[in-house]
C-alpha positions as CSV (number, residue, x, y, z in Angstrom):
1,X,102.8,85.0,99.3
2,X,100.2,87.2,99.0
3,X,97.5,86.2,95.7
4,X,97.5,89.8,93.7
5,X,95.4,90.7,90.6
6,X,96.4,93.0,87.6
7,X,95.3,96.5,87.6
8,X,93.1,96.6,84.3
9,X,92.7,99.9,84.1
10,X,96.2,101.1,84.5
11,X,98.0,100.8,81.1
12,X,100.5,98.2,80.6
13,X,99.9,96.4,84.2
14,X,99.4,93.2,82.3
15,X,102.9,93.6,80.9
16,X,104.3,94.5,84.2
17,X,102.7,91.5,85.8
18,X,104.1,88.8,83.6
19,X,107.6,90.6,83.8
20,X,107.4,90.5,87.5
21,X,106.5,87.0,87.0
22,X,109.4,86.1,85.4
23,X,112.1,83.6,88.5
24,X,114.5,85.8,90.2
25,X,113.2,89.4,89.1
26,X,113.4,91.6,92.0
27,X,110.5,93.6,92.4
28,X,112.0,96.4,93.7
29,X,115.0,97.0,91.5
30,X,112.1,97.2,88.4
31,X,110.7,99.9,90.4
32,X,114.0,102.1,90.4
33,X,114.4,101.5,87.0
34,X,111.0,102.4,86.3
35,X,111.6,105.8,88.0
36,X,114.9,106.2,86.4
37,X,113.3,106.2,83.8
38,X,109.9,108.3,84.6
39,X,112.8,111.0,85.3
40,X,114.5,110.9,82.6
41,X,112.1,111.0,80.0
42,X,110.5,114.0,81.9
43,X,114.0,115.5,81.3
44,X,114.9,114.6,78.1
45,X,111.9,115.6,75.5
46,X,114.4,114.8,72.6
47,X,114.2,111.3,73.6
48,X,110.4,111.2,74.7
49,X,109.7,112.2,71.6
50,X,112.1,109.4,69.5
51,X,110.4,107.0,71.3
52,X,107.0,108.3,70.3
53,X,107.4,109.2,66.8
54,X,104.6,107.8,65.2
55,X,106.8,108.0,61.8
56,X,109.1,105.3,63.2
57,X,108.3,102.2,63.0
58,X,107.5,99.7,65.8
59,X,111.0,97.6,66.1
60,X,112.8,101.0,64.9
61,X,111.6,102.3,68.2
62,X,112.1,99.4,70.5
63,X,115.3,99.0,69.3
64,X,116.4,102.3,70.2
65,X,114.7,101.0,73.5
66,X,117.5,98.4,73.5
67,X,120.4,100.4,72.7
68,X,119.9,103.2,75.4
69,X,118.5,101.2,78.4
70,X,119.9,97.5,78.0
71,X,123.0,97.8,80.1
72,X,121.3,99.7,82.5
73,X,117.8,98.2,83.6
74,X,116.5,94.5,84.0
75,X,115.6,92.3,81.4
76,X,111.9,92.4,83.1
77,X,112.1,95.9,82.9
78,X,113.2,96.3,79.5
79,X,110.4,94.1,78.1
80,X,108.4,96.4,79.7
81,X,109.8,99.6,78.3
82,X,109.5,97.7,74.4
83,X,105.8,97.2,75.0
84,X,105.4,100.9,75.9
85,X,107.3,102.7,73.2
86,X,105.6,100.3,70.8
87,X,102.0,101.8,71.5
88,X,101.0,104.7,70.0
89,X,101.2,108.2,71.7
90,X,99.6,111.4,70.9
91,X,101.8,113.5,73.8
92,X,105.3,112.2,74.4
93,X,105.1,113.7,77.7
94,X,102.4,110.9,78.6
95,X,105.3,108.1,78.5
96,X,106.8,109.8,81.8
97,X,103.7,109.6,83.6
98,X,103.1,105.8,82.6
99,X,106.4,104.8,83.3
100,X,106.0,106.6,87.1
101,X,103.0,104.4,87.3
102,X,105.0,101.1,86.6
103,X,107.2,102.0,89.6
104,X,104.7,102.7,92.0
105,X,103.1,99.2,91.2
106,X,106.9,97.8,91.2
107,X,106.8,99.0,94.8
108,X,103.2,97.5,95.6
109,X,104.4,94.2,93.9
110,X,107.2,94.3,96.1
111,X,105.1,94.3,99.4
112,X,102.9,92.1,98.4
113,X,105.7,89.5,97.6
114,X,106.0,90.0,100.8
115,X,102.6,89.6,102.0
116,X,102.5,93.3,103.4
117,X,100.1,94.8,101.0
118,X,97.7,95.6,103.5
119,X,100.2,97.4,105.8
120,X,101.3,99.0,103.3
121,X,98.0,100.0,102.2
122,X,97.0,101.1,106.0
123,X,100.4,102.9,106.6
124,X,99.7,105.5,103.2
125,X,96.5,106.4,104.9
126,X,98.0,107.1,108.0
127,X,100.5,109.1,106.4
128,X,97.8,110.8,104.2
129,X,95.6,111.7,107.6
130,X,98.3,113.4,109.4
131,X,99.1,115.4,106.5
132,X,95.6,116.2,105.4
133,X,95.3,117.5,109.4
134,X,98.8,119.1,109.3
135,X,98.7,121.6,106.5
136,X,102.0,123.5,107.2
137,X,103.7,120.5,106.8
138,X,102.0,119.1,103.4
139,X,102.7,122.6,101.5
140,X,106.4,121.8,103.0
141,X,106.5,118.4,101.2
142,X,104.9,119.6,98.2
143,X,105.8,123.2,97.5
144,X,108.9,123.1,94.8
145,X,110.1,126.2,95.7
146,X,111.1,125.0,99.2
147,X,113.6,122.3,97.7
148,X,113.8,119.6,94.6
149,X,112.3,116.1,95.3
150,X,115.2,114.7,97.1
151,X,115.4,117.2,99.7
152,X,111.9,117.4,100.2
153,X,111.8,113.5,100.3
154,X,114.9,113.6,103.1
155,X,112.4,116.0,105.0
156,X,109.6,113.4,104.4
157,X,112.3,110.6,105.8
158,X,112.8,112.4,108.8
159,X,109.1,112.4,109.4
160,X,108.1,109.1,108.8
161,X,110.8,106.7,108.1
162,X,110.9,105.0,111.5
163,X,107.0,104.6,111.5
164,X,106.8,103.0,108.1
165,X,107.9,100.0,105.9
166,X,110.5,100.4,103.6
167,X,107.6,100.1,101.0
168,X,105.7,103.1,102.2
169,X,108.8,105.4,103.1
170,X,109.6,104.8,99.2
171,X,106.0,105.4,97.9
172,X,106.0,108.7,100.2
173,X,108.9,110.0,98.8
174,X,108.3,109.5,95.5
175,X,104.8,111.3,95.9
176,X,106.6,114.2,97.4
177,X,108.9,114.4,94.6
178,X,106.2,114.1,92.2
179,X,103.1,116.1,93.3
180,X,102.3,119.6,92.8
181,X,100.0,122.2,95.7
182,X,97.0,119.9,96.3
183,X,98.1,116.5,94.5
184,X,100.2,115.3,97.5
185,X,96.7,113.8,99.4
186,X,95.3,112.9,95.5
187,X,98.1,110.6,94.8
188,X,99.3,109.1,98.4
189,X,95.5,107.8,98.1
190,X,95.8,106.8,95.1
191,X,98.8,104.9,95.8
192,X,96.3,103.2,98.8
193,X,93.4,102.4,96.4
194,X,96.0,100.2,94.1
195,X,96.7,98.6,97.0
196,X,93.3,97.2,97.6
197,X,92.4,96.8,94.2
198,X,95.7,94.2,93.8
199,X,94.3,92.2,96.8
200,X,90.5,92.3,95.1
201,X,89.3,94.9,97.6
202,X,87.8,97.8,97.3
203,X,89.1,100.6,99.2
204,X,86.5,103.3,100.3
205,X,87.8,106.4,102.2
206,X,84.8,107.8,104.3
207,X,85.1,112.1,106.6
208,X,82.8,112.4,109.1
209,X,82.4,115.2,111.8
210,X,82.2,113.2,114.9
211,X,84.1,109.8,115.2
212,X,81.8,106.7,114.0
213,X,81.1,104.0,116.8
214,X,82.1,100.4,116.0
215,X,78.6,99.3,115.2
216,X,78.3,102.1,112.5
217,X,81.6,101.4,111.0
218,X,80.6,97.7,110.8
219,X,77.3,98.5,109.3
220,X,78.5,100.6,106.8
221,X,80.4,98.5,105.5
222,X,78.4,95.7,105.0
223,X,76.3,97.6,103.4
224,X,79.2,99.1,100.9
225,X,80.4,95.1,100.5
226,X,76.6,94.2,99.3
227,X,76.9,97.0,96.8
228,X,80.0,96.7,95.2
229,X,80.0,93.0,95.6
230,X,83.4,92.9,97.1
231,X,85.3,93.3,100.7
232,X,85.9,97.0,101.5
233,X,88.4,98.4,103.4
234,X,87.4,101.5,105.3
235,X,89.6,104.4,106.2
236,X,87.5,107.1,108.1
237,X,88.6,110.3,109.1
238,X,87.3,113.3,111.3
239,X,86.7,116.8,108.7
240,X,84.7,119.4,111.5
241,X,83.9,121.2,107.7
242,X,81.5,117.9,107.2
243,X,79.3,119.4,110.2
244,X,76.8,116.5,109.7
245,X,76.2,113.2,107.6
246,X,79.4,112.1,105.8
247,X,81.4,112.3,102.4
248,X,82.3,108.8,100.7
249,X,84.7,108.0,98.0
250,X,84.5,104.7,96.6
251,X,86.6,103.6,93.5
252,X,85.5,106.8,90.5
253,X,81.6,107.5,93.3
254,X,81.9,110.2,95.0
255,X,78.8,110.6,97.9
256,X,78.4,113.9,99.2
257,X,76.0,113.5,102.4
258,X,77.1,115.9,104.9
259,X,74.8,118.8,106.4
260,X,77.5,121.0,105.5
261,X,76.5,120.4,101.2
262,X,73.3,120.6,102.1
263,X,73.2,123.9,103.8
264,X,75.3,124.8,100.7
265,X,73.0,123.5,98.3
266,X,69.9,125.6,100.4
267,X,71.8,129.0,99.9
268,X,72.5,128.4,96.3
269,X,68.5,127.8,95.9
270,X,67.5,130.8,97.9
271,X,69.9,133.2,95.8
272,X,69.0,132.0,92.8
C-alpha cells in the first residue's frame, strides 16, 4: 500500500485520516457519502444552518448529526460529520464546501489504498491539458446553462472514461458538477496537487512556449527539489501566450518569467 500523509492545511483531514483508518472502511463509499452530503447541505440551508447554530450546543448539534445521517452513511463517515458540525462556523454555507473536500480526499485515499496515487495524479493533468487547449469543450463541461452536473458529468464520461481510472473519471465528474466559468482548470489542479502532497511531494505545474528538452526538465527540477526540500513532480505544458521564459506554480508561489510579462510590464512603465 501506498505510505500517505494528512493534508494539514485542509480542515478536518486529521479526522478523515483516522476514520479511514479504521479495518474494513471502504474508502470510496465515505466519499459518496461525503458528497451526499456536500449536496445536500448546499440544498437544504434550513439544515446547514441547524447544524451551525452557534446557540446550540455542541452534543445538541451532533446529535442531530446522528438522527438524520446514521442509517444512511458509515460509521467512519459519521464520526467525521460530528467533528464538523461541532466546530464553530461563521457561514453555514462553508460546511458544504468542507464536506466536498472530504470526498475528494475519500477518492484520493481510495487510490492510494490502491497504490495508484501517482496515476491518478498524472491522469488529472492530462485531463486538465486537453481541456485547457480545448476551450469549446471546457465551457461545455462547466457552463450550467448547458445541463445540471450529472449530464454534464455523462458528457465528461463519454470523453474520458475509457482513458482513465475509475478514481479520475469520479474526481472529473465531480469537478464538472461543481465548478463554475474558469474554476474547472483551478480545481482539476487542485485535485492533482493533493495528490502529491499525500505522497510528500510537491507538485509544481510549469507553461512554456516551446517544448523543454530532457536535460532542461531534469535540471529544473533539481533545482525546484533543493528549494523546497522535497521531490517534485513536474507537469509542463506548451502556452504560445508565454512567448519566452516560463510561468511556474509551486504549492501558494507563483513565478512569472516569461518574455510575454515582461513586455507587459515595459508598456505599463512607458505609459505611465
Amino acid at each position: 500500500m501506498t505510505q500517505m500523509r494528512t493534508i494539514e492545511s485542509v480542515p478536518f483531514a486529521k479526522e478523515l485520516a483516522a476514520a479511514l483508518a479504521t479495518p474494513g472502511t471502504d474508502p470510496m463509499r465515505v466519499a459518496e457519502d461525503f458528497f451526499g452530503l456536500a449536496d445536500l447541505f448546499k440544498e437544504n440551508t434550513r439544515l446547514a444552518r441547524a447544524a451551525t447554530d452557534p446557540a446550540r450546543s455542541v452534543a445538541d448539534k451532533q446529535g442531530l448529526a446522528s438522527n438524520a445521517f446514521a442509517s444512511h452513511v458509515t460509521a467512519a463517515t459519521l464520526s467525521v460529520v460530528k467533528a464538523v458540525v461541532a466546530d464553530h462556523w461563521r457561514h453555514p454555507a462553508d460546511v458544504a464546501d468542507t464536506l466536498e473536500v472530504l470526498g475528494i480526499l475519500g477518492v484520493l485515499n481510495a487510490a492510494g489504498a490502491q497504490g495508484a496515487l501517482e496515476q491518478v495524479r498524472e491522469e488529472l493533468f492530462q485531463v486538465r491539458y486537453f481541456l485547457a487547449h480545448h476551450r469549446e469543450v471546457r465551457v461545455r463541461l462547466s457552463d450550467k446553462s448547458k445541463g445540471d452536473a450529472h449530464e454534464r458529468g455523462d458528457v465528461a464520461s463519454k470523453l474520458f472514461a475509457e482513458r482513465v481510472s475509475t478514481w479520475t473519471m469520479r474526481l472529473v465528474r465531480r469537478a464538472v458538477g461543481r465548478s463554475n466559468h474558469g474554476r474547472l482548470l483551478h480545481n482539476l489542479r487542485r485535485y492533482a496537487q493533493w495528490a502529491a502532497t499525500m505522497q510528500d511531494r510537491l507538485f509544481v505545474t510549469v507553461a512554456t512556449a516551446t517544448p523543454m528538452s530532457e536535460a532542461q526538465v531534469e535540471r529544473l527540477r533539481s533545482i525546484l527539489s533543493k528549494r523546497y526540500g522535497t521531490d517534485v513532480d513536474l507537469a509542463i505544458s506548451i502556452d504560445p501566450e508565454v512567448v519566452g521564459g516560463f510561468r511556474l506554480r509551486a504549492g501558494m508561489t507563483a513565478i512569472d518569467a516569461s518574455l510575454a510579462s515582461r513586455i507587459s510590464a515595459a508598456r505599463d512603465a512607458i505609459a505611465s
